[in-house]
C-alpha positions in Angstrom: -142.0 29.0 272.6 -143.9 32.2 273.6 -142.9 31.6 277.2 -139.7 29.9 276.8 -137.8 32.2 274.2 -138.3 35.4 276.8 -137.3 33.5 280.1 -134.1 32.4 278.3 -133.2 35.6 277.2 -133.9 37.2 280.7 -132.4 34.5 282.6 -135.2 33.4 284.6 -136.8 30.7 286.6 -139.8 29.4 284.5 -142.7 26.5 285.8 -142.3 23.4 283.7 -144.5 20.3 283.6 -142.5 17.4 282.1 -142.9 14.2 281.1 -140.1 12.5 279.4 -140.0 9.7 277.6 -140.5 6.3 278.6 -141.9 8.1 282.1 -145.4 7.7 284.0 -147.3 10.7 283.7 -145.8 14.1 284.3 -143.9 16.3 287.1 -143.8 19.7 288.2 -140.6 20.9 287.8 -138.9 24.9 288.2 -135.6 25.3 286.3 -133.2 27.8 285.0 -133.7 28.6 281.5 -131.0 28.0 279.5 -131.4 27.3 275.6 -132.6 26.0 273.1 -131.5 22.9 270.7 -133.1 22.1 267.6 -132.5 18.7 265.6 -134.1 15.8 264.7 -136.4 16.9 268.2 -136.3 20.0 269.6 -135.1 20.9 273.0 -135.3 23.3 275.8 -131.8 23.4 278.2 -132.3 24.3 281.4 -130.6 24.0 284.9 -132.2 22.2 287.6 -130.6 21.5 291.1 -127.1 22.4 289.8 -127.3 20.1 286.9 -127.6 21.0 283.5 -130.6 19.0 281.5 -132.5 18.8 278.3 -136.0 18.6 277.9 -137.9 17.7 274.6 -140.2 20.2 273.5 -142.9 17.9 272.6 -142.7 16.4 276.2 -143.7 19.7 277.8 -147.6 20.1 278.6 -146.6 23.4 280.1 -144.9 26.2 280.8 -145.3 29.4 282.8 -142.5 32.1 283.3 -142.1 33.1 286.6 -139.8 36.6 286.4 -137.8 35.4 288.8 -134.6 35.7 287.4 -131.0 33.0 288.4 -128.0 34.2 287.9 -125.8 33.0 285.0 -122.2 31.9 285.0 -120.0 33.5 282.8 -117.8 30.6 282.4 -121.0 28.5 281.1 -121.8 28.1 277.4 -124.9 26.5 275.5 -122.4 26.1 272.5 -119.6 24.4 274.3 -122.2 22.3 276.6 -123.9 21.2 273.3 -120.7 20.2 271.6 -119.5 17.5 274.1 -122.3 15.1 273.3 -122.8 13.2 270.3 -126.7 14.4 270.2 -128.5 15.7 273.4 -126.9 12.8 276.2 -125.2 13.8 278.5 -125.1 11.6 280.9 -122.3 9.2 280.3 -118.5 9.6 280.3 -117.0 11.4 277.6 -114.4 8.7 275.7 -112.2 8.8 272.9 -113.4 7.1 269.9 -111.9 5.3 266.6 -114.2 4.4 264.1 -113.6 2.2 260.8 -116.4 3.0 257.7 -115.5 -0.1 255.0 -114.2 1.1 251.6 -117.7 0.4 250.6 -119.3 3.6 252.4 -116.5 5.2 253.5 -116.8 8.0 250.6 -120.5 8.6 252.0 -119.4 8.7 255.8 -116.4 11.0 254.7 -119.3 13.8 253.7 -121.1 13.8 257.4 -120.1 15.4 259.9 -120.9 13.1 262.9 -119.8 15.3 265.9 -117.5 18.7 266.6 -114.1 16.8 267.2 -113.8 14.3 264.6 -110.5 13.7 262.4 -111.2 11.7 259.2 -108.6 10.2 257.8 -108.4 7.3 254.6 -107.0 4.2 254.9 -104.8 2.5 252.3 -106.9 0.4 251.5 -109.9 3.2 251.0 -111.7 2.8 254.3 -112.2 5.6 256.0 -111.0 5.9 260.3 -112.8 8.5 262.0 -111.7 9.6 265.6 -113.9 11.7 268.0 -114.2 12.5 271.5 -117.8 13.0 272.7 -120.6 11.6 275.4 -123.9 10.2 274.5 -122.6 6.8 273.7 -126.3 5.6 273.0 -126.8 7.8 270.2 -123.8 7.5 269.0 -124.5 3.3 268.8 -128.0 4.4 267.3 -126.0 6.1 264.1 -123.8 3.4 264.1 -126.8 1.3 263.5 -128.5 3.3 260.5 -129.1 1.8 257.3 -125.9 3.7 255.2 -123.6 1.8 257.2 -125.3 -1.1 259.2 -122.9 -3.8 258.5 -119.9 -1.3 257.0 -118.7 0.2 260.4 -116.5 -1.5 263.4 -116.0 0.5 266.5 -112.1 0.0 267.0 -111.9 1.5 270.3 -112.5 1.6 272.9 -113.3 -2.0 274.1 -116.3 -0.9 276.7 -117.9 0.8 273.8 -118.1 -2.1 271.6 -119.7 -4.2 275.0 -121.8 -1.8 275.4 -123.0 -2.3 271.6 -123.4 -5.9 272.1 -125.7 -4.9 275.0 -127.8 -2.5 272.8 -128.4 -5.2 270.0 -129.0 -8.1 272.7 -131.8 -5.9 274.1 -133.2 -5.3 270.9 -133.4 -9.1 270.0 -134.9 -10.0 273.4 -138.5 -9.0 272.6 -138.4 -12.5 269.7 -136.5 -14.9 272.4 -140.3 -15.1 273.6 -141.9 -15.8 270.1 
């Protein structure tokens, strides 16, 4: 933080080396410093190559300011950037989607806030539709998945997310085909 906190407020080019997730070993790396995130992990946002990416803090081993300073577009915002995705993603299409919470949970899911866009509206018959419009479909299926609602919650559009739901959970289970 002692390095990264300064090179974002002076716009410069700092020395990373990363090592994400699932990754062998770590890479040098020099990117624009953009921001930071903070959530269930903590992030550093930072240009590279054009691109706009996120980099867990706990994946850095280090970092080294350079004083070299980028410039920085106007028209780009950390807010606005951070608000398209459900969670950090951002590297899937953004889609509209509709979401039905059974009458069961529905009074618990009406008191989250799940992403920036969503409209909640209740249902006759007490469930609860929630629409968004976001990216970072796989975290989006991971809250779909957690325990308040497992079970209570259809996606109702679109189509190619529910496939790609079926996907998640058929990866999941493939690890006991082989037991």
């Amino acid at each position: 933080m002692d390095v990264l906190e300064p090179a974002i407020a002076g716009s410069e080019v700092v020395k990373l080396v990363y090592g994400g997730a699932g990754q062998r070993g770590s890479r040098a790396r020099r990117v624009n410093a953009l921001g930071l995130l903070v959530g269930r992990f903590s992030y550093f946002v930072a240009s590279e190559g054009g691109a706009v990416k996120s980099f867990r803090l706990d994946l850095i081993a280090s970092a080294e300011r350079t004083r070299e300073m980028f410039d920085l577009s106007t028209s780009w915002s950390l807010k606005d950037w951070a608000r398209e995705s459900f969670g950090i993603y951002h590297g899937d299409d953004t889609i509209d989607v509709e979401l039905l919470f059974s009458p069961r949970v529905a009074a618990r899911a009406e008191r989250v806030r799940f992403h920036a866009s969503q409209r909640s509206e209740r249902c006759d018959d007490g469930a609860l539709r929630v629409t968004l419009r976001c990216c970072g479909h796989r975290e989006l299926l991971h809250e779909l998945c957690h325990p308040d609602w497992l079970g209570e919650v259809r996606i109702e559009n679109p189509p190619a997310l529910v496939k790609e739901l079926e996907e998640y959970v058929e990866k999941m289970l493939s690890v006991y085909k082989e037991c």
